[in-house]
N, C-alpha and C positions, 0 to 999 in steps of 0.2 A: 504494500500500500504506500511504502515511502515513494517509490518510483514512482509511483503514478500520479501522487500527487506532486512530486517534486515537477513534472512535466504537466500539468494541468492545472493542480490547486484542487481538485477534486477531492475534500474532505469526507471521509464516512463516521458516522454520528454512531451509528449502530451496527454491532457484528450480526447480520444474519443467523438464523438459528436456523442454520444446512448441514447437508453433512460434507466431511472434508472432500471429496471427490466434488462436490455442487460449490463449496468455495473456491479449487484448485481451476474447474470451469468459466464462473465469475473472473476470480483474475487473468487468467488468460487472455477472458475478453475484452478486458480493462486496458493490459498491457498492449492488445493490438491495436487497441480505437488510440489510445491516448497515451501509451510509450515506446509509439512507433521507433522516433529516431536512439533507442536505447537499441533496438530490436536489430538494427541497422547499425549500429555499433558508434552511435556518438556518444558519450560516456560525460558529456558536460555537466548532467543534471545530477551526480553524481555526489558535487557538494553540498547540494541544496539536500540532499538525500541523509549525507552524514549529519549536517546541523539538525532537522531531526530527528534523527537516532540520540543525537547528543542531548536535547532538549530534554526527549521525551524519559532519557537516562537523568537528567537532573532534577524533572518533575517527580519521579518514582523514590529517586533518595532522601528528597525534601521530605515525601509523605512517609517516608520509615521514620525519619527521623521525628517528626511528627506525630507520630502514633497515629495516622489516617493508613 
């Protein structure tokens, strides 16, 4: 989901209650409508991709440490 929204902005609010084969499906189709040029090997969006992973690793530490 980070790719695809690093290439579109397409945020998902809620995970599907599918089963993994019917999510595996879902992004598939995600990644061809809208991370084409990942698909095609341009590798740009790749930072915008880590800074989420990074965010979303410092929203989860805040919350431990938190007790949420």
């Amino acid at each position: 989901m980070d790719v695809i929204y690093s290439c579109s902005r397409i945020r998902v609010k809620v995970k599907p209650n599918i089963s993994q084969l019917q999510q595996i499906q879902v992004l598939a189709a995600l990644l061809v409508t809208y991370a084409r040029p990942i698909l095609n090997g341009q590798h740009s969006s790749f930072f915008e991709v880590n800074r989420q992973i990074e965010l979303r690793s410092e929203l989860l530490r805040a919350n431990r440490v938190a007790g949420v």
